[in-house]
C-alpha positions as CSV (number, residue, x, y, z in Angstrom):
1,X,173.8,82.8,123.1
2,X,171.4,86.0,122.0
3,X,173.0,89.2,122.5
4,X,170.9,91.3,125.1
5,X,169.6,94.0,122.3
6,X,168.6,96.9,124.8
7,X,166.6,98.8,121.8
8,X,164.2,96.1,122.6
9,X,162.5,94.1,125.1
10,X,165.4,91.4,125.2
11,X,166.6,90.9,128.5
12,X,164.2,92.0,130.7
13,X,163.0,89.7,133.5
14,X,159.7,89.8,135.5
15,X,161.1,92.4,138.3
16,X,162.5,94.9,135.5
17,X,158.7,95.7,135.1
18,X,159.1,97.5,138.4
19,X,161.7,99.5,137.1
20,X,160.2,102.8,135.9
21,X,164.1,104.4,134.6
22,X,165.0,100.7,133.0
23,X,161.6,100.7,131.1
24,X,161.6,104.2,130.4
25,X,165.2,103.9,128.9
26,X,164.1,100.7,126.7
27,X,161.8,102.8,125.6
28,X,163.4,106.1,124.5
29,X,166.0,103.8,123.3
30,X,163.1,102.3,120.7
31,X,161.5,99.4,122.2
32,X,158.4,98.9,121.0
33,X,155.4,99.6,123.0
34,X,152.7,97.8,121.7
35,X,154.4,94.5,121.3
36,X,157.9,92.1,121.3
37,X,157.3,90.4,125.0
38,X,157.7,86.8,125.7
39,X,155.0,85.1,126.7
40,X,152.7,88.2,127.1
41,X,153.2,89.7,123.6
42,X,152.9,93.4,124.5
43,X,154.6,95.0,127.5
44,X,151.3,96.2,129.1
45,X,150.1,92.6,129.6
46,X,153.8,91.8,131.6
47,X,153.5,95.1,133.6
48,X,149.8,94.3,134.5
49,X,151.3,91.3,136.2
50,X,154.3,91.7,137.4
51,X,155.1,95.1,137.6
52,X,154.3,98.3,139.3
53,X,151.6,101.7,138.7
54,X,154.5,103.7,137.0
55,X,155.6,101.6,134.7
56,X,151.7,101.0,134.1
57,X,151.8,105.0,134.0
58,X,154.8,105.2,131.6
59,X,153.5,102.5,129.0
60,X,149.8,103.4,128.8
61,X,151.2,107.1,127.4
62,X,152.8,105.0,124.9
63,X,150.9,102.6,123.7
64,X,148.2,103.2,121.1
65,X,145.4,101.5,122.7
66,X,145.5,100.8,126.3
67,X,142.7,98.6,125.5
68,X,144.4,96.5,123.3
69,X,143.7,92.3,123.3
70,X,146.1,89.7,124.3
71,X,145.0,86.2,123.5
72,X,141.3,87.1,124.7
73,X,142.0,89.3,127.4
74,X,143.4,92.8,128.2
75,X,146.2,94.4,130.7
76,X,143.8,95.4,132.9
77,X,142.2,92.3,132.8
78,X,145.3,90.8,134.0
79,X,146.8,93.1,136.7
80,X,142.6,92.0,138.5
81,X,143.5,88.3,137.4
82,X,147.1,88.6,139.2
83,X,145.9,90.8,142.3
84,X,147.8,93.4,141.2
85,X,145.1,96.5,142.1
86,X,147.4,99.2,142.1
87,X,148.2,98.4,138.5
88,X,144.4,98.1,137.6
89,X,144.0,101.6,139.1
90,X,146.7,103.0,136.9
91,X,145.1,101.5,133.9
92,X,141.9,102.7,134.5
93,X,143.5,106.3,135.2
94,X,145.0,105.7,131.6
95,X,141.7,105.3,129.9
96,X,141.0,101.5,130.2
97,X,137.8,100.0,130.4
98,X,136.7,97.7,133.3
99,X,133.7,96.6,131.7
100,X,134.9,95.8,128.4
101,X,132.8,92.1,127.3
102,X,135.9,89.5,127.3
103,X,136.7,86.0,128.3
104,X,132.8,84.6,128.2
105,X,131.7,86.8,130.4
106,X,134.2,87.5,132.7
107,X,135.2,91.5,132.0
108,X,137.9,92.8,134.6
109,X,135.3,94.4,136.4
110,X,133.2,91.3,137.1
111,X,136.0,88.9,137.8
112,X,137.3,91.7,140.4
113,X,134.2,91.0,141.9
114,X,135.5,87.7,143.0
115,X,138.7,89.4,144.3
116,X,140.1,90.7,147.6
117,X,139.0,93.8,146.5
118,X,135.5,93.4,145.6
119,X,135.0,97.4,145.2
120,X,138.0,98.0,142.8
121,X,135.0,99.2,140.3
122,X,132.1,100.8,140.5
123,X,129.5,98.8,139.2
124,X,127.4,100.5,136.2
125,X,123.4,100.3,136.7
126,X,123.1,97.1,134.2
127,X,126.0,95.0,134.3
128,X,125.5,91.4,136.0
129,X,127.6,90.7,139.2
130,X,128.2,87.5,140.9
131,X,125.6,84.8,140.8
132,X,124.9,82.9,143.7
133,X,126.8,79.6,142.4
134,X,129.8,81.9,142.0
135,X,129.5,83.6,144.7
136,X,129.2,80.4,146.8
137,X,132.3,79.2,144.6
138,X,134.7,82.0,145.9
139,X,133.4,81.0,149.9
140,X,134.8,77.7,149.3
141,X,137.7,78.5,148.0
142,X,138.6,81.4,150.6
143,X,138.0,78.5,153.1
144,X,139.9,76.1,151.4
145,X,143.1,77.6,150.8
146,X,142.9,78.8,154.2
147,X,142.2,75.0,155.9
148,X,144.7,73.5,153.4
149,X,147.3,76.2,153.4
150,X,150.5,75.3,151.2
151,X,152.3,72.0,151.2
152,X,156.3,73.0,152.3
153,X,157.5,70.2,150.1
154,X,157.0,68.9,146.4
155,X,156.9,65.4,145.7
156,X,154.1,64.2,147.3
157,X,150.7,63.2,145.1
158,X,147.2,62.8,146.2
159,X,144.1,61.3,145.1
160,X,140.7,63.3,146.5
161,X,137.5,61.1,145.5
162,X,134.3,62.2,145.6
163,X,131.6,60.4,148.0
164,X,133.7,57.0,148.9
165,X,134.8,56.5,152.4
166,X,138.5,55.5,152.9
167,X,137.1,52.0,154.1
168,X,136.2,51.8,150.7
169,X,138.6,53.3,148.6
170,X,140.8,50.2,150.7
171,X,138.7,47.9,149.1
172,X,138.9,49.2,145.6
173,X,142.4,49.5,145.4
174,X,142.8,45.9,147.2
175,X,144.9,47.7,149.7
176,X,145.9,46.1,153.3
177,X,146.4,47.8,156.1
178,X,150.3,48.4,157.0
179,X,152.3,47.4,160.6
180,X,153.0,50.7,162.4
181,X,156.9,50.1,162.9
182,X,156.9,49.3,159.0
183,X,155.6,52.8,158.3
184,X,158.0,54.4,161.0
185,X,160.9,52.9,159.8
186,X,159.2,53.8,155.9
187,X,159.1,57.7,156.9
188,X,162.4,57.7,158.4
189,X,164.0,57.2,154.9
190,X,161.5,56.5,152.2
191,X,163.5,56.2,149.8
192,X,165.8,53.7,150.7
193,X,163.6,51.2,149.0
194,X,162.1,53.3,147.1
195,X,160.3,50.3,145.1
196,X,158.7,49.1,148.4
197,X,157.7,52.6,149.8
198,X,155.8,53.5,146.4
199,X,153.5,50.6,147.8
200,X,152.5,52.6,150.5
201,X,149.4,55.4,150.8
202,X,147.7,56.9,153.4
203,X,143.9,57.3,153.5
204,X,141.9,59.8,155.5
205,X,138.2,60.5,155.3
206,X,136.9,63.8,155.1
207,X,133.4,65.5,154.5
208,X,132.5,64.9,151.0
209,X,135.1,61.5,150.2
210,X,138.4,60.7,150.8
211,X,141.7,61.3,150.4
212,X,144.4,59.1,149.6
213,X,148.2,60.8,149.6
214,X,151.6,59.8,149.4
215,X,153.8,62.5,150.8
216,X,157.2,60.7,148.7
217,X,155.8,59.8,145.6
218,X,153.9,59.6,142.7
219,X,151.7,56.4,143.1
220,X,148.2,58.5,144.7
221,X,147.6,59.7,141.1
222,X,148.5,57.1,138.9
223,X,145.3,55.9,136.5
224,X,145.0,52.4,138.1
225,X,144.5,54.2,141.6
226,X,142.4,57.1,140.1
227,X,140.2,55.0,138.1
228,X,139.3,52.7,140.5
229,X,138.7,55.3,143.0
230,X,136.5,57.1,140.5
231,X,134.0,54.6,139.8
232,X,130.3,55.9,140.1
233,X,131.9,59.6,141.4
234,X,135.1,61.7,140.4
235,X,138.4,61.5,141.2
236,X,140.5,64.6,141.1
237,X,144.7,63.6,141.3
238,X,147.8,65.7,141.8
239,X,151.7,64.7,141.6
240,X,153.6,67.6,142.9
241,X,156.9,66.8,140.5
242,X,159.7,68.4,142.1
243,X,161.0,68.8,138.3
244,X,158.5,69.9,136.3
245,X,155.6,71.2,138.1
246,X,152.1,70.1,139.4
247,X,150.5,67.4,137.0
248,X,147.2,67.2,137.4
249,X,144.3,64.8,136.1
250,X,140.6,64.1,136.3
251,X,139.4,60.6,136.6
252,X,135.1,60.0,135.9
253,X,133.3,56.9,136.6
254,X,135.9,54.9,136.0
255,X,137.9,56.3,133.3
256,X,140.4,59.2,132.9
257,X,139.1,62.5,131.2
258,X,141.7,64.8,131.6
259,X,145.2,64.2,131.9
260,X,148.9,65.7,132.2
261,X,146.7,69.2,133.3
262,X,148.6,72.3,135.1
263,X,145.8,73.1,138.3
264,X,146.7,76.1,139.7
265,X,148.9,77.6,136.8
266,X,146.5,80.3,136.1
267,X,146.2,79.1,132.1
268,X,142.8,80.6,130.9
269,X,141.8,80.9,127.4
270,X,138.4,83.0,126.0
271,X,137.4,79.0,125.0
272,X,136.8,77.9,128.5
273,X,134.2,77.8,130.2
274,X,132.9,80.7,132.6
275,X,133.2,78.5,135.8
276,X,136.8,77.4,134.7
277,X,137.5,81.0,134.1
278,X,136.5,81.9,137.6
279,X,138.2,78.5,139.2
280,X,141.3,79.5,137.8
281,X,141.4,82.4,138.9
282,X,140.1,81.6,142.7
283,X,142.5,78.8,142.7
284,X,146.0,79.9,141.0
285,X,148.9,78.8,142.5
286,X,146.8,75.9,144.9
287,X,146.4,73.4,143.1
288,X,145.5,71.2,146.0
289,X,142.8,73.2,147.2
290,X,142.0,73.1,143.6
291,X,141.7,69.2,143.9
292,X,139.5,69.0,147.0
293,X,137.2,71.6,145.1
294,X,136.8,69.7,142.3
295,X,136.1,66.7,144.1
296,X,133.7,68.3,146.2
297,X,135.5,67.8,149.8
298,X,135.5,69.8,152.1
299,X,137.8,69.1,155.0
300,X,138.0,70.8,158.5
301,X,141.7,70.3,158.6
302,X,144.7,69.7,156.9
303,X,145.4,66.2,158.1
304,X,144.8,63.9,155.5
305,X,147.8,66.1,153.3
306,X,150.1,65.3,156.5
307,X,152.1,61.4,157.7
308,X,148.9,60.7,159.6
309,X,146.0,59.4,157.6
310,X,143.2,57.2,159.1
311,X,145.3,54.3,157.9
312,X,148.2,53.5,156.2
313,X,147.8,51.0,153.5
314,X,150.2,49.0,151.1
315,X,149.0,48.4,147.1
316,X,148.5,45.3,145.6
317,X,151.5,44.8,143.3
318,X,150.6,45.9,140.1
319,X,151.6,48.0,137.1
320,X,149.2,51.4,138.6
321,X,150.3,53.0,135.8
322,X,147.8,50.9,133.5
């Protein structure tokens, strides 16, 4: 076990970077400043996310460039990536700049554009705001997240495939349709046979595709379902793992292209794309809206993530995992 070195950064959790008279004594005592942060590398990135204007304050007087560059990106950049406007206000009172070219394209002040609080910034005569793609893409998320809302419970996956009905998304995976009292008793206690109940999806169509979800397990993003759902469109999966997270994958015409992917960590690097920039940032922290975008569906409701899809249907045996 590491000692808790209080001339340094050791120690401190997320909510300590609320703390103005804990930082402020880390500091006197000869923490460094500029750097020595898990995870964030400097202490301005950490109190950009999760901490509060006066510690902003207290570090920006401190540091010697409030500017300074984190793995492609700036404090300020994160307190507008994390919501956090207070904190960008404090930053810019320190000196930083909102405007600053980073992340292809996306500067604090044009990502902020996309926010809740669209007139953070001023915007300078010359610099490019939204397009209309992007400014279509933060409607559909804002409608998303607000018709999906956020599953209570891990452990369910899902499957959302572009431009299939559920009819045939059946047919693909050679699925039959299920006896009512089978599923009832199947919900009560799924897994009591956990073997059989992995056999057992539920399909809903919505505007755009389908959806096929298993509110107990894994089997609605497996590559055998995924692949065969994706042939000729997209398939965008998500297993919910009550242990490790939301694992995410990407299945195109057939075949998988991405796989074991975080959707809605908030993970951005300056190498990605401009519209992954901007989806990550609209959809942190919902990965399933994050699905049903990618896949292109747009649902009026939140049924097809509930225990009653169009129809329930029972997989072929098989090894889905192939």
């Amino acid at each position: 076990m590491v000692a808790d070195d209080e001339t340094g950064w050791s120690g401190i959790d997320w909510e300590s970077w609320t703390n103005l008279s804990v930082i402020r004594s880390r500091l006197d005592a000869g923490a460094d400043p500029n750097t020595g942060v898990f995870i964030h590398g400097r202490p301005l990135h950490a109190a950009a996310e999760h901490g509060s204007p006066e510690v902003i304050t207290e570090l920006s007087r401190r540091v010697d460039d409030v500017d300074a560059e984190h793995e492609g990106r700036t404090a300020l950049w994160e307190a507008v990536f994390n919501n956090r406007p207070g904190n960008a206000r404090s930053l810019v009172a320190a000196g930083a700049d909102p405007w600053r070219p980073m992340m292809n394209g996306w500067s604090p002040g044009r990502l902020s554009l996309a926010t809740p609080t669209p007139d953070l910034f001023t915007l300078p005569v010359g610099q490019t705001g939204l397009s209309a793609a992007e400014t279509a893409a933060v409607a559909t998320a804002k409608q998303l997240i607000n018709v999906l809302g956020r599953p209570e419970d891990d452990g369910f996956s899902l499957g959302c495939a572009a431009g299939i009905t559920a009819a045939e998304a059946a047919r693909r995976l050679e699925a039959v349709p299920v006896d009512d009292d089978d599923v009832e008793e199947l919900l009560e206690d799924p897994f009591a046979d956990f073997e059989n109940s992995l056999a057992v999806i539920g399909v809903t169509d919505v505007p755009g595709g389908c959806v096929v979800f298993q509110p107990f397990g894994y089997n609605a993003s497996t590559p055998g379902v995924m692949e065969r759902l994706s042939v000729g469109s997209v398939c965008y999966g998500l297993f919910a793992n009550p242990k490790s997270g939301n694992q995410g994958a990407v299945a195109r015409d057939g075949a998988i292209e991405e796989w074991d992917t975080h959707p809605g960590g908030g993970s951005v690097s300056a190498d990605d794309s401009a519209q992954d920039i901007l989806a990550a940032y609209l959809y942190h922290r919902r990965a399933v809206a994050y699905c049903f975008a990618g896949a292109g569906l747009r649902p009026a409701d939140a049924r097809s993530l509930t225990e009653q899809p169009d129809m329930w249907l029972r997989l072929p045996e098989r090894d889905w995992w192939s």
